[in-house]
C-alpha positions as CSV (number, residue, x, y, z in Angstrom):
1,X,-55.0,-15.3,1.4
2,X,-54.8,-17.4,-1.9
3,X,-53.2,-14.9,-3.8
4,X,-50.1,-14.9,-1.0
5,X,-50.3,-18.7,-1.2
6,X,-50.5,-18.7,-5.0
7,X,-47.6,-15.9,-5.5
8,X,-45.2,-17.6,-2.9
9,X,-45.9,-20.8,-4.7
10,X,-45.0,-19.1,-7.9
11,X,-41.9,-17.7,-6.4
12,X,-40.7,-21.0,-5.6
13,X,-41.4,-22.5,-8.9
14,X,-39.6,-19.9,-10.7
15,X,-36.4,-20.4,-8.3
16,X,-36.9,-24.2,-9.1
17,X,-36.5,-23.3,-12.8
18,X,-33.5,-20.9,-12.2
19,X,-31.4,-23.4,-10.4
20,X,-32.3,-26.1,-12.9
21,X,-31.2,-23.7,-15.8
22,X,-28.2,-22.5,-13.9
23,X,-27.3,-26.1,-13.0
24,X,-27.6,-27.3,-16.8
25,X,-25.3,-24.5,-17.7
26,X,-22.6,-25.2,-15.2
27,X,-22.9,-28.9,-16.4
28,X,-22.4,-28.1,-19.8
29,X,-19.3,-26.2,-18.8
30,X,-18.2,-28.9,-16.7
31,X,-18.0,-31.0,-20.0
32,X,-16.6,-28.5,-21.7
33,X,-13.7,-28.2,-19.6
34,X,-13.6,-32.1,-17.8
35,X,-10.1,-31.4,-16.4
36,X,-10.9,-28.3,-14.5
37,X,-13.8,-29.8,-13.4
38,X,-11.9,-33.0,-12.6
39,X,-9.5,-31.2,-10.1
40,X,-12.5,-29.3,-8.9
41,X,-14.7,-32.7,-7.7
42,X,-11.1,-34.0,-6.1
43,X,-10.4,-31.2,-4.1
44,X,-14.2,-30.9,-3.1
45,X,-14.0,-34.3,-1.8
46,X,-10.3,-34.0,-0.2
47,X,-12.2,-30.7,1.5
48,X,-15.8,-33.3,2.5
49,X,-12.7,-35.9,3.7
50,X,-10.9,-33.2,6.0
51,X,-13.9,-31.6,7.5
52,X,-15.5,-35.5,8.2
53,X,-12.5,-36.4,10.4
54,X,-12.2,-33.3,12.1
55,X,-15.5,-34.0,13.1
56,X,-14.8,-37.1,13.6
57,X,-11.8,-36.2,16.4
58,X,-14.8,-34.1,17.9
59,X,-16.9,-37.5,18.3
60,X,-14.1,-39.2,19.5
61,X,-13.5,-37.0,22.3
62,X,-17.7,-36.9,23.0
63,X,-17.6,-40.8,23.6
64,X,-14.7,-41.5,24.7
65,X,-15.9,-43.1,27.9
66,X,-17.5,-45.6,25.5
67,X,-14.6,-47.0,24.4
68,X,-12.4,-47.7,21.2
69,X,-11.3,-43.8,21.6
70,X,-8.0,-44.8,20.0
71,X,-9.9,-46.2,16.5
72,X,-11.6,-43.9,16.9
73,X,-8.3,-41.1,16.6
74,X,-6.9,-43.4,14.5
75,X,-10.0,-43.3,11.9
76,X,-10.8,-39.6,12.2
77,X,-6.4,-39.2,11.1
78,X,-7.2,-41.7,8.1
79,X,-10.2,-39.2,6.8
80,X,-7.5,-36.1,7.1
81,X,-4.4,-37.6,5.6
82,X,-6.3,-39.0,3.2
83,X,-8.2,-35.2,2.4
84,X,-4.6,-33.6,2.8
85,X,-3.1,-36.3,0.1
86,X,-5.6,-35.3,-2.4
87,X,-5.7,-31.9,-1.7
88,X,-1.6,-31.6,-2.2
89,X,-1.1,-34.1,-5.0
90,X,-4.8,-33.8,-6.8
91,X,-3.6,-35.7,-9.7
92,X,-2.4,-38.8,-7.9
93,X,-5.9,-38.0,-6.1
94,X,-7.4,-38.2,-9.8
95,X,-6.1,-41.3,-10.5
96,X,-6.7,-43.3,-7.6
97,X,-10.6,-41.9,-7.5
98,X,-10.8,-42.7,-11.5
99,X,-9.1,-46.3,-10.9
100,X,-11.5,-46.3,-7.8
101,X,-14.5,-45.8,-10.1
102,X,-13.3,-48.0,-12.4
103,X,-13.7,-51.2,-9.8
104,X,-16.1,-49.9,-8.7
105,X,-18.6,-50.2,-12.3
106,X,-16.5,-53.7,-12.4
107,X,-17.8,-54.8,-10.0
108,X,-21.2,-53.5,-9.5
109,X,-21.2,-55.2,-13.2
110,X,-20.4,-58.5,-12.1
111,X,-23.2,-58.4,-8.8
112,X,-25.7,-57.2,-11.5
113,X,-24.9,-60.5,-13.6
114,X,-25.4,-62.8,-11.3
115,X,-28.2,-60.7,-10.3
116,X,-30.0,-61.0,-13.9
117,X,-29.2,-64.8,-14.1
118,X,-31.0,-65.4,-10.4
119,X,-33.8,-63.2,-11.8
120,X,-33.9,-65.4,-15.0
121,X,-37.1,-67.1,-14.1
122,X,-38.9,-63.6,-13.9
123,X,-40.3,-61.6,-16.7
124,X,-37.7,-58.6,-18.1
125,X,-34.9,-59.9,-16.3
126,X,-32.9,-59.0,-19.7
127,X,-33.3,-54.9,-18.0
128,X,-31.5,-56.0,-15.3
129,X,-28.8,-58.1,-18.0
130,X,-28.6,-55.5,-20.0
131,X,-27.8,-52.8,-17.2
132,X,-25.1,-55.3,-15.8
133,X,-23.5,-55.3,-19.5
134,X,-23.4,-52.0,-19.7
135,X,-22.0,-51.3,-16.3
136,X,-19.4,-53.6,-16.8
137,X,-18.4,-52.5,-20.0
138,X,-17.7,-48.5,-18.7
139,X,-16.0,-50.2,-16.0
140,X,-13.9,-52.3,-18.1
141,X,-13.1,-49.4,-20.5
142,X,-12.1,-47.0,-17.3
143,X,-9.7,-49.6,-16.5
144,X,-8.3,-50.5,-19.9
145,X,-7.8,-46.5,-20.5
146,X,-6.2,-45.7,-17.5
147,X,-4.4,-43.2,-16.9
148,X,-4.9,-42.1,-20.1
149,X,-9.0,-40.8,-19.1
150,X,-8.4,-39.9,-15.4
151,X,-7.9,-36.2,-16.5
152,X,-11.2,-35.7,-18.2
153,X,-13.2,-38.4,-17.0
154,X,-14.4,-37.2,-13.6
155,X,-15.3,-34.2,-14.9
156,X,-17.5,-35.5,-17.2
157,X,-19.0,-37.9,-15.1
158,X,-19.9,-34.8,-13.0
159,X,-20.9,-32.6,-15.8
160,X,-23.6,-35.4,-16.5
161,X,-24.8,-35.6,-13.8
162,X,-25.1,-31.9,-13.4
163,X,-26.9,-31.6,-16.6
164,X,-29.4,-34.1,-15.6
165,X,-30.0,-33.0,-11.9
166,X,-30.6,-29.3,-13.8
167,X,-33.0,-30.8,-16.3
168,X,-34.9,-33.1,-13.7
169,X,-35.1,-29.5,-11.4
170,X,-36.4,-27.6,-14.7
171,X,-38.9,-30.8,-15.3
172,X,-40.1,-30.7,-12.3
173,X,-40.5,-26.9,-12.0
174,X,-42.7,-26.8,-15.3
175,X,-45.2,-29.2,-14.3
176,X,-45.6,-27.5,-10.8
177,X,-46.1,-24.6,-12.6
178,X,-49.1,-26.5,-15.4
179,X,-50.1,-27.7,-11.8
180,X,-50.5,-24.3,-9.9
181,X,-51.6,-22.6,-13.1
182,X,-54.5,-24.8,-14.9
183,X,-56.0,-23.5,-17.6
184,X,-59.3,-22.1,-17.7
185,X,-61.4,-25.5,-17.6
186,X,-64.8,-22.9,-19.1
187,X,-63.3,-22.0,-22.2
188,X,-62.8,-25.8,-22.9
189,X,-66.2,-26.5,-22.1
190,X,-67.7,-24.2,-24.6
């Protein structure tokens, strides 16, 4: 009974590590080519926007008796033209989300600012300075670069982020594996 337990456990820590190598590789190619992989994020998220207000329409319809059923339409229609926009024009789509992100570090900057300066009284509040610097800084430079780094930068962004999700999965897989595996405590004692 072990042995099933320890072989399926195995078996799972080897797909783990797969997926986090396979993962790393497709984020490296991601970087590689940031403006393939650019188009590819907007078009994933003008498909997530089409599918969320179709089922959205399906809500509206479920609850309508509850009221606000013509928001409701009226929402679930944003969420497709919106998908549909970016799906037919996916660089206007690229710029708006890059612009998007842009104000987005801007002003998650700022909050984390006046953040570190409330937090002033307590010990390493500089972390939370520092992280607010930093943050607004990328912002800044999105916005100061744009359009210029809308092609690429998505796709970097997501190629990162990629690589580390593969790395974290790899991580993760090794030391289940240590875990599941110890080595022989006797021969240590001797």
């Amino acid at each position: 009974m072990t042995n099933d337990v320890s072989r399926e456990t195995n078996k799972n820590v080897n797909g783990s590590l797969i997926t986090g190598v396979l993962l790393s590789i497709l984020g490296v190619i991601a970087i590689a080519a940031p403006n393939l992989s650019t188009i590819f994020a907007e078009t994933w998220i003008a498909v997530i926007l089409i599918f969320a207000g179709f089922t959205k329409i399906v809500y509206a319809t479920q609850t309508r008796e509850r009221g606000g059923f013509i928001w409701k339409l009226l929402l679930s229609g944003l969420y497709i033209a919106t998908g549909i926009m970016l799906f037919v024009y996916p660089f206007t789509g690229v710029l708006t989300l890059t612009l998007l992100l842009g104000t987005f570090l801007l002003t998650e900057g700022t909050f984390e600012l006046i953040l570190a300066f409330r937090l002033r009284p307590q010990q390493n509040w500089t972390w939370v300075l520092g992280d607010g610097i930093i943050t607004l800084v990328l912002g800044a430079m999105i916005w100061f670069q744009w359009p210029f780094n809308a092609p690429w930068l998505l796709g970097t962004l997501v190629g990162v982020s990629i690589i580390f999700t593969g790395i974290s999965r790899v991580m993760l897989a090794l030391n289940a594996r240590s875990t599941s595996n110890p080595p022989d405590q006797t021969a240590n004692a001797t």
